[in-house]
N, C-alpha and C positions, 0 to 999 in steps of 0.2 A: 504494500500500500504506500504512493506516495506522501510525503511529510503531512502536504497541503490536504488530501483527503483526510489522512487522520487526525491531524488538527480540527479540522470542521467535524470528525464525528464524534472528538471528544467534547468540545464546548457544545456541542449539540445533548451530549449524553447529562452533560453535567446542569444545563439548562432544565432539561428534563427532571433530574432527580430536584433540581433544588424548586421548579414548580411542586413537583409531587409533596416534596418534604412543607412547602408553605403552606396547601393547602389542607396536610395533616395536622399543621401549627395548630389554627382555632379548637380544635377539635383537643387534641390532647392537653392544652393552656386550658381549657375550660374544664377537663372534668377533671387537674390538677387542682383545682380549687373548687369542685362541687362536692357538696351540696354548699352553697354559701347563704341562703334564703331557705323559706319555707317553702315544702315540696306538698302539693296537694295532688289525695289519691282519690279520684272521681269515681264512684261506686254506683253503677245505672239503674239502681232498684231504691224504692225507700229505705228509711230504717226498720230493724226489728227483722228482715228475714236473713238469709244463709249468708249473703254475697256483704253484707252491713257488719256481720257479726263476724264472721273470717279477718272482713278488713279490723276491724274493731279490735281483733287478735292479737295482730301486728303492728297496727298503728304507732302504740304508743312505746313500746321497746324499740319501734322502727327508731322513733324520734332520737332517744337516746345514746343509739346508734352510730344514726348519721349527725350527729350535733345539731340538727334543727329540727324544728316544728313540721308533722306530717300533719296535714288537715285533711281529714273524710269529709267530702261534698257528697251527700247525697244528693243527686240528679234520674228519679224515677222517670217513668213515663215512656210508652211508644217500644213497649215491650223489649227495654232495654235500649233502643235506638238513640234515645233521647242525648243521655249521659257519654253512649258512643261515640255518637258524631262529635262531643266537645273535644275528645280526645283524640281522636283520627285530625283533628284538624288544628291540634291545639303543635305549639312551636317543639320543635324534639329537641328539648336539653332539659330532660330531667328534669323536669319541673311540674308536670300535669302528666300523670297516672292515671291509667284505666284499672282496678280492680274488677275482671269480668266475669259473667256467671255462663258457664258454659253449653247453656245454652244460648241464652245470646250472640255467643259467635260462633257457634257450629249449627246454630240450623235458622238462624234468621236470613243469613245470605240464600238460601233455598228456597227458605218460607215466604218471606217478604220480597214483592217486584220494586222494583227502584229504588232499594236501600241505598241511603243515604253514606253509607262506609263500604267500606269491604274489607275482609282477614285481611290483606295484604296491605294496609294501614297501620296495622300495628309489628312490632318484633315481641319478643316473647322473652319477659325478663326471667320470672320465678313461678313456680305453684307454690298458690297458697295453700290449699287442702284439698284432700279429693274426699267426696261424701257418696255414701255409701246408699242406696236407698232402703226405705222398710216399708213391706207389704202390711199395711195395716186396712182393719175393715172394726164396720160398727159394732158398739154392743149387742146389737139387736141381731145381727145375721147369727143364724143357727151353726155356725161351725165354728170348729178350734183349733185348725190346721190348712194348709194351701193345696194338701189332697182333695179336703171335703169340702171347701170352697171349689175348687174347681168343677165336681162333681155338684154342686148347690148352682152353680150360674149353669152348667150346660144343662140342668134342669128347666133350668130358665131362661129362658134364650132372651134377645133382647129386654129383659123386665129389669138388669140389675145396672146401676150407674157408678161411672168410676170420677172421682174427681181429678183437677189437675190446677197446678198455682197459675194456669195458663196457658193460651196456644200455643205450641211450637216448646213449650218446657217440658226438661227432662221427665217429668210427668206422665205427661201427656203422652209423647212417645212411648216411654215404657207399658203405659195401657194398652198401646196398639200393639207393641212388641208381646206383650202379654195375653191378647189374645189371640195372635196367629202362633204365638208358641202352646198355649193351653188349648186352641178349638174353640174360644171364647167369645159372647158376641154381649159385651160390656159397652153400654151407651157411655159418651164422654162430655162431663159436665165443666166448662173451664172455669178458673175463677182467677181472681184478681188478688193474687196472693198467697202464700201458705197458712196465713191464719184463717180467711174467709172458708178456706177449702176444707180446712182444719176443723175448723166451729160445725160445719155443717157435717161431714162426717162422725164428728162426735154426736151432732141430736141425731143422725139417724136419716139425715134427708138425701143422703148418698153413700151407697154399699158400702167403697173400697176406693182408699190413699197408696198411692204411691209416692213416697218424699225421702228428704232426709232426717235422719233420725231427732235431731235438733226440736223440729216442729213440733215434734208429737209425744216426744220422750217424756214428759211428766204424764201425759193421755195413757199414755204405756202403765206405766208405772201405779196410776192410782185406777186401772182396767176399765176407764172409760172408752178405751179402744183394746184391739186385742190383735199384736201382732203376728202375722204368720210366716214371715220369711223374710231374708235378709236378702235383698237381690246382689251379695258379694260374693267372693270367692272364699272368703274366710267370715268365724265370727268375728264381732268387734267387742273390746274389753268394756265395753259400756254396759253391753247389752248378753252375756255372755249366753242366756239362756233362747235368744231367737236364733234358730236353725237358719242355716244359708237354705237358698235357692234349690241347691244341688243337695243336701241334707233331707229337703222336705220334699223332692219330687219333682222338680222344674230343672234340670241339670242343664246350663249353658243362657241362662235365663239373669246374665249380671249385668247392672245398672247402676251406673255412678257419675258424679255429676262433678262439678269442678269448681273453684275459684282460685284464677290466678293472675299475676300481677303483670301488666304490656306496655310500653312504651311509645309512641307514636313513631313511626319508621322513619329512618332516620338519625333516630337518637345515635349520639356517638357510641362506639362498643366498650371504652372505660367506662362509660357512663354508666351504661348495661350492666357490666359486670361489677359495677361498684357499687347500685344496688344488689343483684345477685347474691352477693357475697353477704349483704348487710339483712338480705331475707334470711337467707340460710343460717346464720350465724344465730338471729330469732327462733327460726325456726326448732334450732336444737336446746332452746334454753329449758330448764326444767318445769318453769311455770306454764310456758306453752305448753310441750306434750302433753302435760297434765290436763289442763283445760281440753285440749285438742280430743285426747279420750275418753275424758269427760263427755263432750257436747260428742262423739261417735263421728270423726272427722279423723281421715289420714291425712298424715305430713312426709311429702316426697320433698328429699334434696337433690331436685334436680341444677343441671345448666341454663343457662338460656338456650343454649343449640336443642338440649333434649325439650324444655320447654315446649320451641318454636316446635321444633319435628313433631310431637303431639299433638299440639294444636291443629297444626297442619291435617294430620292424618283425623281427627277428629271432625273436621270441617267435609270433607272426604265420604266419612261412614256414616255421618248424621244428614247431609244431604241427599244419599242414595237413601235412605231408608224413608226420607222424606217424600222422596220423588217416586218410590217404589211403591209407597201408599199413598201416593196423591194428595198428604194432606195441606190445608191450606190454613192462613193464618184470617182466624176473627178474632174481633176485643169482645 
C-alpha cells in the first residue's frame, strides 16, 4: 500500500472510532452519574391490585438503593394502555418506568386494533415477580376438588360462569384455556378488577376465579371460597395444602402471570443494568422473600437479556392463543 493510501485510511479509521467513541460519551457520562433525581415507576392499573402491590414491594428498598426517591404513579385506565403509552413515549434515561402487568403486554398488542404502543417500545430491565394463579370457586358450588368440579360444569353445560379482572387478562385467558383443556363450556363474566371479581365470586353471583393468590388469600383462608388447584408447577409455601394443576387432574394446565420492570427503548445499557443490578440486589433481601411468600409470589433473578427474551417469547404465545380463539377485547 502506498504511504499516501494508508495515511488516508488511517485518519479515516481514526475519525471513525473517535465519532463512535463521542457518540458513546453522552451515554456513559450520564449513567456515570444516574440516578441523580427522583426516578418515577409508572404502574398502568390503580392501587390495591397485583401490579401496585409488587411495585409497592420494591419501591421503597429501591429508593435506598439507588440514593433517590422512587415515586409509584399510579396511571389506570384503557386496560393498561393508558399508563403504557406514558412510558413508550416518555424520554429513555432512567427516569420514567413502566412496572407492567403481563398481560398488558402480551396480549393487548393482539387484543386491541390501533394500540397506541407496541412491545418493541420498551427493553426489559428486571422481573419483578411471577404469580402463580388459584383455581378458586364459591361457597355455594357442591364440590371440593377440580375433578368434581369439572364433572359439576360438564353437567352443566353453558349454566356455570367464570369471572375475570378483565378482557384480554391472565384470567380471562386461562378460563378459555381451561375449558378446551377440561371439555368445559364456562360463560365468561369480565370485571373491572380483582376485587369486583372477587366480591362477587364470594356472594355467589359467579361459579369460579381464576387469579392470583394475593386477591383471595384471606377468602381462602376464613372458606369463604374454597380452593381447588394451583395452576403451577409446584406448591407455593403460602398455601402449602392447595394441590397443583397436575396433582389434582388437569396435568399441563399452568398459568402464571407477571410483573416486571421496562424501560423505554432506548434507554442506555448502564442504565439498564444499573437498575438491574439495584432490583436484584432487592430482590434477594430477607424482608422481600419473606413478604414475597407470604402474598404466594415468585422472585426470578433474572438479566435484562433473559428478561427481554421472555417477554419477547410471551408476547409470541399469548397472541396465538389469542388469535386461535378469536377473542376480542370489550370494557
Amino acid at each position: 500500500m502506498k504511504r499516501r493510501s494508508f495515511v488516508a485510511l488511517a485518519s479515516a479509521t481514526t475519525a471513525t472510532t473517535a465519532l463512535a467513541g463521542a457518540a458513546r460519551a453522552p451515554a456513559f457520562a450520564q449513567a456515570s452519574t444516574y440516578p441523580d433525581k427522583p426516578i418515577t415507576m409508572v404502574v398502568p392499573a390503580p392501587p390495591g391490585g397485583g401490579t401496585d402491590l409488587v411495585t409497592r414491594l420494591y419501591s421503597d428498598l429501591l429508593s435506598q438503593e439507588l440514593g433517590v426517591q422512587v415515586i409509584v404513579d399510579n396511571k389506570g385506565g384503557g386496560n393498561g394502555n393508558i399508563g403504557t403509552a406514558i412510558v413508550a413515549r416518555a424520554k429513555p434515561d432512567g427516569y420514567t418506568l413502566l412496572m407492567q402487568y403481563s398481560a398488558y403486554h402480551s396480549a393487548n398488542p393482539a387484543l386491541i386494533k390501533d394500540l397506541n404502543w407496541k412491545p418493541d417500545d420498551f427493553v426489559g430491565v428486571a422481573m419483578g415477580a411471577v404469580a402463580p394463579h388459584v383455581i378458586v370457586v364459591a361457597k355455594k358450588v357442591p364440590v371440593d376438588d377440580l375433578k368434581s368440579f369439572i364433572a359439576y360444569a360438564k353437567a352443566n353445560p353453558g349454566k356455570l360462569n367464570y369471572a375475570s379482572v378483565g378482557a384480554g387478562s391472565v384470567p380471562h385467558l386461562g378460563g378459555v384455556l381451561l375449558n378446551k383443556a377440561a371439555g368445559l363450556d364456562l360463560i365468561h363474566v369480565p370485571y373491572k378488577g380483582a376485587g369486583p371479581a372477587t366480591a362477587d365470586t364470594v356472594a355467589g353471583q359467579v361459579e369460579l376465579l381464576i387469579v392470583t393468590p394475593p386477591a383471595v388469600s384471606g377468602h381462602i383462608r376464613n372458606g369463604n371460597l374454597k380452593a381447588l388447584a394451583l395452576a403451577s408447577e409446584k406448591r407455593l409455601p403460602a398455601f402449602p395444602d392447595i394441590p397443583t394443576t397436575a396433582e389434582a387432574g388437569l396435568p399441563g394446565f399452568i398459568l402464571d402471570g407477571w410483573f416486571a420492570l421496562f424501560a423505554p427503548a432506548g434507554t442506555p445499557q448502564p442504565i439498564v443494568d444499573k437498575l438491574n443490578a439495584a432490583m436484584r440486589k432487592v430482590g434477594k433481601m430477607e424482608a422481600i422473600v419473606a413478604r414475597a411468600n407470604q402474598l404466594g409470589v415468585v422472585l426470578k433473578d433474572w438479566t435484562p437479556a433473559q428478561m427481554d427474551t421472555f417477554a419477547k417469547g410471551e408476547v409470541e404465545t399469548w397472541g396465538k392463543v389469542i388469535r386461535d380463539n378469536k377473542i376480542t377485547f370489550t370494557e
